[in-house]
C-alpha positions in Angstrom: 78.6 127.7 92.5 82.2 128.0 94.3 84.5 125.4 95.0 83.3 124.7 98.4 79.5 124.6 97.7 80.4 122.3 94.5 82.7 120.0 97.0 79.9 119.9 99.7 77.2 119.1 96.7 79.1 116.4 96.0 79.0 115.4 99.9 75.2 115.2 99.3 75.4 112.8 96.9 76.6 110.1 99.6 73.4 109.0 100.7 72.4 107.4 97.6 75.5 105.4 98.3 76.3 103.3 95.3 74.7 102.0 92.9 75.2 99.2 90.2 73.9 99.3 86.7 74.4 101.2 83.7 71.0 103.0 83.0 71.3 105.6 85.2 74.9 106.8 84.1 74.0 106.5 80.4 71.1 109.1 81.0 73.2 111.6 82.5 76.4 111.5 79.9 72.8 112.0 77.5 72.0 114.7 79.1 75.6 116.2 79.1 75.9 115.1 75.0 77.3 111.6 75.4 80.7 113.0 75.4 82.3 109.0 75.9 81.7 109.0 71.9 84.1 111.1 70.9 87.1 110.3 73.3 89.3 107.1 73.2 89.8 105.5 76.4 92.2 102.5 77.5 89.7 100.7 80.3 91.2 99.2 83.3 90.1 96.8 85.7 91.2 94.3 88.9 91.5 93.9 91.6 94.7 95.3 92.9 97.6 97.2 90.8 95.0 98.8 88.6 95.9 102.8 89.9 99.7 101.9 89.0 99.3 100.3 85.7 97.0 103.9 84.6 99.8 105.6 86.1 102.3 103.7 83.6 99.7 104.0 80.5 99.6 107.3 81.3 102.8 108.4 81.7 104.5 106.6 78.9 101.9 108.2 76.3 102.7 111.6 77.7 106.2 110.7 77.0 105.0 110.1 73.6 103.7 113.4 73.1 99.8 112.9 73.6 97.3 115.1 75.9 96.0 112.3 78.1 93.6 112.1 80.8 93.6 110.1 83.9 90.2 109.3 86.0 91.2 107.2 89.1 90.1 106.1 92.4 89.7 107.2 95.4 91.4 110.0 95.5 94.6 110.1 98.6 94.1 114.1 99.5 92.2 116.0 97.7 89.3 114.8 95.0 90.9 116.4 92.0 93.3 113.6 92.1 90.8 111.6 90.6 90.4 113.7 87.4 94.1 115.0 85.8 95.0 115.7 82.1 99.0 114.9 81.8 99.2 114.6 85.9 97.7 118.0 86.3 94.9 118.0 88.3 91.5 119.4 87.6 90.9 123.4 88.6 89.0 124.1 91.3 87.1 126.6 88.7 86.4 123.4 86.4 85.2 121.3 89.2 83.2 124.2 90.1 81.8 125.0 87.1 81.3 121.3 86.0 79.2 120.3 89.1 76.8 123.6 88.3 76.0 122.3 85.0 75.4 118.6 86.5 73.5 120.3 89.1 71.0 121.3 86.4 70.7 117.8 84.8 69.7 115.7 88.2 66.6 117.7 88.7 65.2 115.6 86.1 65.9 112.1 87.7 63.3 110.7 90.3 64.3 109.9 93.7 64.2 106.3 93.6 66.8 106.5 90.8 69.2 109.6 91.9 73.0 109.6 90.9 74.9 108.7 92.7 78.6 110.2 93.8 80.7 108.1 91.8 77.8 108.4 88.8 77.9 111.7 88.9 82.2 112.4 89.1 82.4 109.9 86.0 79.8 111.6 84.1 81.7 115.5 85.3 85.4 113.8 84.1 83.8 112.8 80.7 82.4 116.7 80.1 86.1 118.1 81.3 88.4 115.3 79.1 86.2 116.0 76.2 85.7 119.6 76.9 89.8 119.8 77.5 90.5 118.0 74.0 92.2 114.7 75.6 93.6 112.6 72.5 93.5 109.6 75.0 92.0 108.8 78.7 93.2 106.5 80.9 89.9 105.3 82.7 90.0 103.1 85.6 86.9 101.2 86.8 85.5 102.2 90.5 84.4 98.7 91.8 83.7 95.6 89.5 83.8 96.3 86.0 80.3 94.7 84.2 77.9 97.0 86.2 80.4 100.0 86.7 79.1 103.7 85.7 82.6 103.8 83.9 81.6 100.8 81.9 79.6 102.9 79.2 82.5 103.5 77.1 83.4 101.7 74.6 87.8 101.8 74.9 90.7 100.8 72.6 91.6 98.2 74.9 90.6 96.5 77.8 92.4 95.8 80.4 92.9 93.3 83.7 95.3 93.9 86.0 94.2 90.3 88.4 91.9 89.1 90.6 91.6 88.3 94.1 89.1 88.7 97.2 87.8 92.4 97.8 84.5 93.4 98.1 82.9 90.1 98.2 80.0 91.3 99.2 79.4 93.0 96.3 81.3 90.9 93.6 80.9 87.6 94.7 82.1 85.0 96.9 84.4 83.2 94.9 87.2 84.6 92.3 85.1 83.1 89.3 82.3 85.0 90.3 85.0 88.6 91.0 86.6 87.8 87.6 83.2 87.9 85.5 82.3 91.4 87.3 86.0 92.3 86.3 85.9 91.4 82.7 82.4 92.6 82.3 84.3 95.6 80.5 84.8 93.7 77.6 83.4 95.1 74.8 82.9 93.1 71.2 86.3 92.8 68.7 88.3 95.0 71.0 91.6 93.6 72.3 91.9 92.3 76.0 95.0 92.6 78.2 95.5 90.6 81.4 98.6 89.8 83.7 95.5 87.1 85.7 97.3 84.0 86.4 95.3 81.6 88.0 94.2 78.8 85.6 90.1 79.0 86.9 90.1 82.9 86.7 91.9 82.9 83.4 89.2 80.2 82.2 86.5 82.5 83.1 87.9 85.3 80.9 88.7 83.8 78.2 85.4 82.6 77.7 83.9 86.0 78.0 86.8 86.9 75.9 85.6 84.5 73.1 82.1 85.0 73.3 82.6 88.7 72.5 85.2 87.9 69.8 87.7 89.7 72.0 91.5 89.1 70.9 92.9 88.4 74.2 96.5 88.8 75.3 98.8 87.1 78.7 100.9 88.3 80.3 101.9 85.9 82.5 106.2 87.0 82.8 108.2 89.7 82.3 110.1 90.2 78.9 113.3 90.2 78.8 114.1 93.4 77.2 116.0 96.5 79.0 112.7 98.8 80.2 111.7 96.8 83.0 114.8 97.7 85.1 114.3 101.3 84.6 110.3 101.2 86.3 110.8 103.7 89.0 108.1 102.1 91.5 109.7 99.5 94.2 108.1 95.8 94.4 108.5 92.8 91.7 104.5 93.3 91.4 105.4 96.6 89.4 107.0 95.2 86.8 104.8 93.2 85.9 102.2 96.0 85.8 104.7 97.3 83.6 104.8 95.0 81.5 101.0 94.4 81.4 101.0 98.5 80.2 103.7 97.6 77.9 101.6 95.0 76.0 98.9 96.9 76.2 100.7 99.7 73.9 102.3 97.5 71.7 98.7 95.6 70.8 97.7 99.5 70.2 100.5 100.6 68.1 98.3 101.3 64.9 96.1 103.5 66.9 98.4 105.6 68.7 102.9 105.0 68.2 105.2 105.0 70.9 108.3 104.3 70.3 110.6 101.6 72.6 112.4 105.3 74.0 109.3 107.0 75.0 108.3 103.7 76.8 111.3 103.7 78.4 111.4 107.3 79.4 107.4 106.9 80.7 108.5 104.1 83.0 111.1 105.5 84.7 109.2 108.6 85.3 106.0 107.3 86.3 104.7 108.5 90.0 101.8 106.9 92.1 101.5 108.3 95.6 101.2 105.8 98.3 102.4 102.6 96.2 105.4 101.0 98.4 106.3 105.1 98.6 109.6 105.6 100.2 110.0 108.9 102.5 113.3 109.9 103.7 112.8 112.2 106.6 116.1 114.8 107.4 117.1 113.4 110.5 117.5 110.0 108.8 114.2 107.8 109.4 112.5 105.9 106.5 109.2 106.1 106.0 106.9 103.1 103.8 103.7 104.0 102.4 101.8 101.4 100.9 98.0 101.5 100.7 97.6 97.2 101.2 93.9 97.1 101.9 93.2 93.7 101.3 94.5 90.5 101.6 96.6 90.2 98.2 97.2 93.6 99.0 99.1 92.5 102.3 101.3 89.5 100.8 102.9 91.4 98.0 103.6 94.2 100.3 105.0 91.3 102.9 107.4 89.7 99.8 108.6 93.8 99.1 109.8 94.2 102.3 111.6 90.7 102.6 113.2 91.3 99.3 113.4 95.1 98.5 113.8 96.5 102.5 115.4 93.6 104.7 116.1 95.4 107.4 116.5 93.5 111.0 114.2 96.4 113.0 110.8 97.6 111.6 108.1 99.4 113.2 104.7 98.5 112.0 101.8 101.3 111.6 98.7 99.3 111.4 95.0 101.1 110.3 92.4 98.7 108.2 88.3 98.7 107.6 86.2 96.9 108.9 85.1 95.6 105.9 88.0 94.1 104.7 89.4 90.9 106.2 91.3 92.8 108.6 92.3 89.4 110.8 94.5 88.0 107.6 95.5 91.0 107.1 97.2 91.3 110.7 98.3 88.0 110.6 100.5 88.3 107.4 102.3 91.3 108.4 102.7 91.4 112.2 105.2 88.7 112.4 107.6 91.2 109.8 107.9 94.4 112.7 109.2 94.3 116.2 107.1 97.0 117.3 103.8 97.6 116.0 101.1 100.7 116.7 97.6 99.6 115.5 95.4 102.9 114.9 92.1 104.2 113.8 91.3 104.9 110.0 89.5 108.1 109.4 86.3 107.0 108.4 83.0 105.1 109.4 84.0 102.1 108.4 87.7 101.6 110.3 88.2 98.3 112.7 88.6 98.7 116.2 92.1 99.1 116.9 91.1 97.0 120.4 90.8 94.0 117.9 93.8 94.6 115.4 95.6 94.8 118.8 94.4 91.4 119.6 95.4 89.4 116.1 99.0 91.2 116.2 99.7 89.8 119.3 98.5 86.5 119.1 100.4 86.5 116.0 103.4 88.4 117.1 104.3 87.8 120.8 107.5 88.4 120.8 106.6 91.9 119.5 105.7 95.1 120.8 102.1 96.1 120.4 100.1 99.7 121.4 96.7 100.7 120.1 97.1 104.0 119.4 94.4 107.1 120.0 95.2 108.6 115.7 97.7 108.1 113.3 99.2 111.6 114.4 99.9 110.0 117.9 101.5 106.7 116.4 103.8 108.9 113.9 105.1 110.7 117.3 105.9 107.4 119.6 107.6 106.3 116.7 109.5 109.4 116.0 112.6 107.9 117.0 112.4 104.5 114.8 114.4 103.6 111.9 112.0 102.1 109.4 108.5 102.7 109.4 106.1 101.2 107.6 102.5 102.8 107.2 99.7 100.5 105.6 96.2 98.6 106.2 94.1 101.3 104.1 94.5 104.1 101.6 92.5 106.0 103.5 95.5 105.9 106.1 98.1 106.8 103.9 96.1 109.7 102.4 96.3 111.1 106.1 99.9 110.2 106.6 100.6 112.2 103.2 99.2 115.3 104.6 100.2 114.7 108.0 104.3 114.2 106.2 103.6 117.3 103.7 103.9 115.0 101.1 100.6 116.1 99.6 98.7 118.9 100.2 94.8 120.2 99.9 93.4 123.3 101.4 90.7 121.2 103.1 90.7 117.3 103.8 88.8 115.9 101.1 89.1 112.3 102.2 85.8 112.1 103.9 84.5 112.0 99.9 86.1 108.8 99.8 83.1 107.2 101.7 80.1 105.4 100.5 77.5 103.2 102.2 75.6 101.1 101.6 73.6 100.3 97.9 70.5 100.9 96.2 70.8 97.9 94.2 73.0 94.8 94.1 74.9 93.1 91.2 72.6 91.2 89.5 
């Protein structure tokens, strides 16, 4: 099997869209020799922050001298983002020669009970991080926690970055019901990590946290040691992901030592694409990047750029799904651009740009406001702006990446991003 014929199995795979539950994963890492067993993982869930706080675990324990994986989701260009050993992402040959192998296994599942994409890429990155002799993987969950295929390991830690609304539909209604999907990946006696503030959220995993005799840990403000200035992402959000990583090593320091230094030097080297990601084009224009796709998403983006980028002209690049509460979403960061250009996101699943167009200026009518045909044509009106600020979906800042030769694949790989649809609901 080649690259392409593995990447356009895996296309395949999207009409079993997704499915919830842990007996279908745990038959296929059997059939590939349960390889979670003998890897140590650090499992992270939440909401939002969860891709930048693996990125921190990560990088400080490769500062600390350790060969550590990294299994994240979805993936911005290309899909071997999603499975990297010390930032170095997976071979096309290893993708290749992993999905042959897998290929082989599925044969022996019914149809009614098929793997699914993501079943089938966690399975794959648990062959290649054991196969590639990983003394640690970062793991983050895909969506929830409790019924998530990554949820078969049993990790050092677990960890919770917060909670808020997203995916409702699948997780619940209400953030009690989102935080016991979340902290479903607590596992008996192993310690808990959490930055959750809100007292009913909290409430919910602490009990969880007690029934499973899991030592949990706050983090609830940042310490005042010297790291925490030296975190190389933008927003006041990031350090507190930092120091939700950093408590998260020190709780682990008789499993695996790092030293204050290496945490340090981790931190101020750590790199997450598409996370309030500042471009400086030659002719003098900045560019913003942040992949806010839901409505927590939006405000901490909103208090970044009143505190970290005050400047008195923005221009607002708008793409969101339809799924997500796209209106709030408008409505908390149209007011903070004078002009704004509401586009399509590349997938099945974007809102009509005829409706963001609608909010913004309802919100915003003092502003300027264009529904534009692509992203490609709103990066071109705006050519001659300032500030720019590029946000509503990941899926939009993947293409804006590739678009700004920020990141590069051979082929666009973001169309393995989608899913739809389930074959069964949380229970």
């Amino acid at each position: 099997m080649t690259y392409a014929e593995a990447i356009q199995f895996l296309y395949g795979l999207q009409i079993f869209g997704a499915n919830f539950g842990l007996e279908t994963p745990r038959k296929l890492a059997a059939h590939a020799g349960d390889p979670q067993n003998r890897l140590r993982f650090i499992h992270v869930a939440g909401t939002n922050g969860k891709g930048s706080t693996c990125a921190m675990l990560e990088s400080i324990y490769r500062a600390a001298g350790l060969r550590v994986g990294l299994f994240t989701s979805p993936h911005l260009v290309s899909f071997r983002e999603r499975i990297q050993i010390n930032r170095h992402l997976i071979s096309e040959n290893d993708v290749a020669r992993r999905v042959s192998e897998i290929h082989e296994s599925l044969k022996t599942f019914p149809a009614d009970a098929h793997p699914t994409f993501f079943e089938v890429v966690t399975i794959l990155a648990l062959k290649f991080f054991e196969e590639q002799n990983c003394d640690l993987v970062i793991w983050e969950t895909g969506l929830g926690g409790r019924l998530d295929a990554t949820n078969i390991v049993t990790p050092l830690a677990s960890v919770i970055t917060n909670i808020a609304f997203d995916h409702e539909q699948w997780l619940g209604d209400t953030l009690e019901k989102i935080a016991a999907e979340k902290a479903g990946i607590i596992k008996p006696g192993v310690p808990v990590v959490t930055s959750v503030k809100k007292p009913e959220v909290l409430t919910v995993i602490e009990k969880i946290a007690h029934k499973k005799n899991a030592p949990l840990t706050c983090v609830t403000q940042l310490p005042a040691s010297s790291f925490q200035l030296a975190i190389s992402l933008f927003g006041e959000h990031q350090k507190i992901n930092a120091a939700l990583a950093a408590a998260t090593i020190r709780i682990l320091q008789k499993e695996i030592s790092v030293t204050e230094k290496q945490m340090e030097i981790g931190l101020q080297n750590v790199n997450w694409p598409g996370r309030l990601q500042l471009i400086k084009k030659p002719g003098g224009q900045k560019i913003l990047l942040d992949g806010a796709h839901n409505v927590a998403g939006a405000k901490v983006l909103r208090e970044a750029l009143e505190k970290d980028f005050p400047v008195k002209k923005r221009t607002l690049i708008l793409g969101i799904l339809q799924d997500k509460n796209w209106r709030e979403i408008c409505e908390m960061l149209s007011p903070l651009a004078e002009k704004i250009f509401v586009v399509p996101v590349a997938s099945q699943r974007t809102a009509s740009p005829s409706e963001l167009v609608e909010v913004c200026r309802v919100k915003n009518p003092a502003g300027k406001v264009f529904a534009e045909a692509s992203l490609v044509e709103a990066l071109k009106k705006a050519g001659n702006e300032k500030f720019v600020v590029i946000t509503g979906s990941l899926y939009l800042i993947g293409e804006a990446l590739e678009h700004l030769g920020v990141l590069t694949a051979d082929k666009n790989e973001r169309g393995l991003n989608e899913w739809s649809g389930t074959k069964k609901l949380l229970g």
